[in-house]
N, C-alpha and C positions, 0 to 999 in steps of 0.2 A: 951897374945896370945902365942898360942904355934907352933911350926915348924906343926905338923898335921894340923893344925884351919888356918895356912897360904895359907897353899898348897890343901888345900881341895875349889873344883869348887865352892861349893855350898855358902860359906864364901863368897868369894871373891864375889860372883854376888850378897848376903841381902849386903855386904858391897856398894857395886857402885848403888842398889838400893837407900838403907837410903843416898845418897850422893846425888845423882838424886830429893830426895825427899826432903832434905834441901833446891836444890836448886832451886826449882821450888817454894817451900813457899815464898825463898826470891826475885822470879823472880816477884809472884804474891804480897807481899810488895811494893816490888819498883814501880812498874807498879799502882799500886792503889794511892800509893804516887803522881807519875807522873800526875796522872789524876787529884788529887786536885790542884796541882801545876800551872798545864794549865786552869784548870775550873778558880781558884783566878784568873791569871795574864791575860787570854784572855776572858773574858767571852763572849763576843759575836763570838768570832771566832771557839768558842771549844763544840762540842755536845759531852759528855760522857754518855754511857748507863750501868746499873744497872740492873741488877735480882735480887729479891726475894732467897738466900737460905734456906731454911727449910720448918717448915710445917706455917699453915694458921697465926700464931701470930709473929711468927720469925720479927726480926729486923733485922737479918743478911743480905746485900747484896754480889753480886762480882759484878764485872766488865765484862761487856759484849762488848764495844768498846771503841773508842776515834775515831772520826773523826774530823779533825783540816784543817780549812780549810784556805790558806793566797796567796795572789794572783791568781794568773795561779797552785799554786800546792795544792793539797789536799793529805792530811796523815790521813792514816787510820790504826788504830793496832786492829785489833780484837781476842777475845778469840778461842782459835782453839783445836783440842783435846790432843796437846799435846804442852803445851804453848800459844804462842800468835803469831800471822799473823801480820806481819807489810808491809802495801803497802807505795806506793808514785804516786800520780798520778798526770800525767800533764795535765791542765781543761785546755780549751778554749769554749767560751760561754756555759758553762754545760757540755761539751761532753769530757771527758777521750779521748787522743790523745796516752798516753802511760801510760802503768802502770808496775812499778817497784817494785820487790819484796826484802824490804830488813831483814837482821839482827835486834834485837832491838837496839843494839848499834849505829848503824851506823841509822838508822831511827831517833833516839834522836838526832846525830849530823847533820840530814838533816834539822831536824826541827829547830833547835839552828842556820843555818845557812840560812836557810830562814826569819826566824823573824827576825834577824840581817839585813836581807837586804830589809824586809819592813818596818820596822822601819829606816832606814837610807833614806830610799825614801821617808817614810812620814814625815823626817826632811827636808832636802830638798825642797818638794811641799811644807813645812810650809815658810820656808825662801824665796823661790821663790814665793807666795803670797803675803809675807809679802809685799816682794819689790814693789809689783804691787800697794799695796794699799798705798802708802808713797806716 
């Protein structure tokens, strides 16, 4: 590269475009990753949705949500137009009490911390059964 190709506007913006577009392939990787992750380890707890890309024969799909649902919270990341929408919502009897809009980052580490603590609970109700039935 040279001191002109540096300093000219036009560089610099297909530069931070192609970077934007790296990283948006690899947002949509990980994110599809994520989805089979949760589909193996929960499968009843995890709705993942799928579109059709291309024309009438295509095999190609993407990823059109994840709705994951564990206790009182419900996490939702849907495909948005630019990136992905990740909620958080707080259910009681069906009814959305509060809905939180997060990062994807920080949405994975909600979700990682919620399983954590229904799984710890359904340890618990297991031992506490147990006892009952001794």
């Amino acid at each position: 590269m040279t001191d002109e190709t540096e300093s000219d506007p036009g560089f610099a913006f297909d530069l931070s475009a192609a970077e934007l577009r790296a990283d948006s392939t690899d947002l949509r990787v990980l994110v599809d990753a994520l989805a089979v992750r949760l589909e193996n380890a929960l499968p009843r707890l995890v709705v993942v949705r799928r579109r059709k890309v291309g024309g009438f024969r295509s095999k190609t799909t993407e990823l059109e949500s994840i709705t994951l649902s564990l206790g009182d919270a419900r996490f939702e990341l849907k495909r948005a137009a630019v990136g992905f929408e990740c909620t958080r919502h707080e259910v009681v009897r069906g009814i959305t009490l509060r809905r939180e809009q997060l990062k994807l980052e920080d949405w994975i580490h909600a979700i990682l911390g919620a399983v954590s603590d229904v799984a710890e609970f359904g340890e618990q109700a297991r031992i506490a059964l147990q006892g009952l039935i001794r």
